[in-house]
C-alpha positions as CSV (number, residue, x, y, z in Angstrom):
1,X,-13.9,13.3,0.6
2,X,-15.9,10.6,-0.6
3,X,-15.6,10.3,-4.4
4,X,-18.8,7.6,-5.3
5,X,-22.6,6.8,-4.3
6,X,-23.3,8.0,-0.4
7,X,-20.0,7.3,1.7
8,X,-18.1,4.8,-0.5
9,X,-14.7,6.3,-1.5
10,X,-11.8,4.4,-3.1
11,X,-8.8,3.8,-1.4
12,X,-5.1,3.0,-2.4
13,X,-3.2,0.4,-0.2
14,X,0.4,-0.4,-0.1
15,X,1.2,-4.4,1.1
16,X,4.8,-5.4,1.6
17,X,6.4,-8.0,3.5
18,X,10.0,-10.2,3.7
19,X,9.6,-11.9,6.7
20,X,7.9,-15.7,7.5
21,X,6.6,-16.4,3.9
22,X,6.0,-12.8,2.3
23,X,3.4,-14.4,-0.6
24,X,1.2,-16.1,2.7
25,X,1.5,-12.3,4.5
26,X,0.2,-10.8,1.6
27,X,-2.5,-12.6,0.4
28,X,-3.9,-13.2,3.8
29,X,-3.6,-9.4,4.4
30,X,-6.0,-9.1,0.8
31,X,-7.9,-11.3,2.8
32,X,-8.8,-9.4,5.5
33,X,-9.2,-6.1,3.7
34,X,-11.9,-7.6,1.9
35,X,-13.5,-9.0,5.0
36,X,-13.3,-5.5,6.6
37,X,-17.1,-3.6,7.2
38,X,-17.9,-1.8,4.5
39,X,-15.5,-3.0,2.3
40,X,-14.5,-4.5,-1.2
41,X,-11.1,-4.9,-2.9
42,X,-12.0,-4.1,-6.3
43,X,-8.0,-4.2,-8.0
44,X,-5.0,-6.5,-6.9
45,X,-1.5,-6.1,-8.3
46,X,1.1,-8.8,-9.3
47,X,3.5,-9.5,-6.7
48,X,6.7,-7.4,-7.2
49,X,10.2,-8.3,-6.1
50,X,12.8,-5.1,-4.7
51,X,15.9,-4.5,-2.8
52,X,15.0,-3.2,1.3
53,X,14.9,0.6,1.2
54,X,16.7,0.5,4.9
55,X,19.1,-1.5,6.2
56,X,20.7,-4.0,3.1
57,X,20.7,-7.2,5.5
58,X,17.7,-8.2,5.2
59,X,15.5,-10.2,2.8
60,X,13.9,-8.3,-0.2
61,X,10.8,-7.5,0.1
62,X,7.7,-9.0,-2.4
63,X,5.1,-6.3,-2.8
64,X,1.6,-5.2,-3.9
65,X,-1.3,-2.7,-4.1
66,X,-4.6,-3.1,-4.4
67,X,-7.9,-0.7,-4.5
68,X,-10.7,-0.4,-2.1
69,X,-13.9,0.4,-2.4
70,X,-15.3,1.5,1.4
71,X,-17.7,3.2,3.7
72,X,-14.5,3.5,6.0
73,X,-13.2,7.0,6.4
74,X,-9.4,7.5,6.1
75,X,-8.3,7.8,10.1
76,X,-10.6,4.4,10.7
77,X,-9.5,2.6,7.5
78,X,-5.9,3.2,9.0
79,X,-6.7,1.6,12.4
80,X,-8.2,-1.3,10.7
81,X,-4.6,-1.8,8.2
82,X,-2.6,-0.9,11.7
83,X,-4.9,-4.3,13.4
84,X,-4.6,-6.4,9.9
85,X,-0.5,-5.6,10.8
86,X,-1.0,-6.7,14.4
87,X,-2.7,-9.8,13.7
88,X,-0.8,-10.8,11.4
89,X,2.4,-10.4,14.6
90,X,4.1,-7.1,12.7
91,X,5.8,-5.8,16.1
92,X,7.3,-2.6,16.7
93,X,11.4,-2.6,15.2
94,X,13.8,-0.3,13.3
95,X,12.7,2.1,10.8
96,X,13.0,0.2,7.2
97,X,13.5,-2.5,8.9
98,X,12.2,-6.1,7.6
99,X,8.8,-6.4,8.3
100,X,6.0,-9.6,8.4
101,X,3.5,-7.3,7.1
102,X,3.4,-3.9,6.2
103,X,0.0,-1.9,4.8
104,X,0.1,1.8,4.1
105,X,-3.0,4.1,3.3
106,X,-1.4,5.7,0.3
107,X,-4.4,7.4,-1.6
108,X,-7.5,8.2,-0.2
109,X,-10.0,9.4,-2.3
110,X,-8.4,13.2,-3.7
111,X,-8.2,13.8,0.2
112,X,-4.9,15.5,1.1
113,X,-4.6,15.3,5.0
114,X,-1.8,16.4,7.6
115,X,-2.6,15.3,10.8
116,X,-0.9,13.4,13.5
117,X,-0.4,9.6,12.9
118,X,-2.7,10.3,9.6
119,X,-0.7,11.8,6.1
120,X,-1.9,11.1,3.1
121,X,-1.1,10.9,0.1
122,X,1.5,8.7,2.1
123,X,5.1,10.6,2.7
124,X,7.7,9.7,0.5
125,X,5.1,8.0,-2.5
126,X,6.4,9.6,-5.3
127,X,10.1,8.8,-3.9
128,X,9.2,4.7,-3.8
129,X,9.1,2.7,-7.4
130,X,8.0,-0.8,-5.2
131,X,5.1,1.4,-4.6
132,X,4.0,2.8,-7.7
133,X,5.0,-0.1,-9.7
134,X,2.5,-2.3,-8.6
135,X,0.3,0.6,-8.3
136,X,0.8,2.0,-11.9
137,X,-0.4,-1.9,-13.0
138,X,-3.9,-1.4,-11.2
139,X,-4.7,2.2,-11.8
140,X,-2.1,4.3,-14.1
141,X,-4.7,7.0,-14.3
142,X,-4.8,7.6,-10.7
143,X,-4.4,11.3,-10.2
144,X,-1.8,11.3,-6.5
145,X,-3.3,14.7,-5.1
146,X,-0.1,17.2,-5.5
147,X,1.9,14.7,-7.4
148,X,0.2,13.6,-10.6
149,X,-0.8,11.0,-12.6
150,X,1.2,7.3,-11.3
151,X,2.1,6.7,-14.9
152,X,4.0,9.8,-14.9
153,X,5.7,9.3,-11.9
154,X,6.9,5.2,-11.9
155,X,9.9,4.8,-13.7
156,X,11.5,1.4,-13.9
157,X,15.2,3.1,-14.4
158,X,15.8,4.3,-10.7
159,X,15.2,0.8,-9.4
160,X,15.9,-1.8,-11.4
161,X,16.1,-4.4,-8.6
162,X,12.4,-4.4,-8.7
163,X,10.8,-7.0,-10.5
164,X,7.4,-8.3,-11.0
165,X,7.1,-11.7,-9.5
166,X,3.5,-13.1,-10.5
């Protein structure tokens, strides 16, 4: 699973967040994914703008991605984005809800894995343009295991609420 030099693989994250200064959430969430063991953000995204995929009554959202370079392996690299969310005071609410901080564990490597609490790529990727958006602007080459290349797979056209920010 690891695709570089002993036990360092590259990772994909998803950051969102429309709740109590979504810019602040985000950056400090950068933060402490660099600051986890093993760990260095090696690609950040510009801030994108979109519409809430749930529930319309809420803020929008301001999104990211970024790439990781770790030692981390996927299920523990997922309990350390689940505690950056908890930290940060993401509670337990409604599905597509609005959200302080949200990180998701999109790519991992080529790993494809089905397990409980641990899928990946993540569910619904190829489905989500304030996803691959910022994704496509770090790595358009990046090969999504079963889906192809992000390039192929962003299109501006079935979301154009989204909009790059900074």
């Amino acid at each position: 699973m690891s695709d570089g030099p002993a036990g360092v693989s590259t990772a994909y994250i998803g950051l969102g967040s429309n709740l109590d200064g979504p810019e602040r959430r985000i950056e400090h969430a950068v933060e402490s994914l660099a600051a986890l063991p093993g760990t260095n953000v090696t690609a950040r995204s510009s801030l994108y703008r979109s519409a809430p995929l749930g529930p319309a009554d809420q803020p929008d959202f301001l999104n990211a991605a970024v790439i990781l370079r770790t030692t981390l392996g996927p299920r523990d690299l997922l309990e350390a984005l689940k505690a950056i969310e908890s930290e940060q005071g993401r509670e337990p609410g409604p599905r597509w809800g609005p959200r302080v901080i949200d990180l998701d564990l999109l790519v991992y490597a080529d790993a494809v894995i089905d397990e409980p609490g641990l899928v990946v790529p993540h569910p619904g990727i190829a489905q989500r343009n304030f996803v691959l958006l910022p994704l496509r602007e770090i790595a358009p080459h990046l090969e999504v295991p079963g889906l192809g290349r992000v390039a192929d797979i962003a299109v501006n056209e079935y979301e154009p609420r989204i909009a790059r920010v900074s």
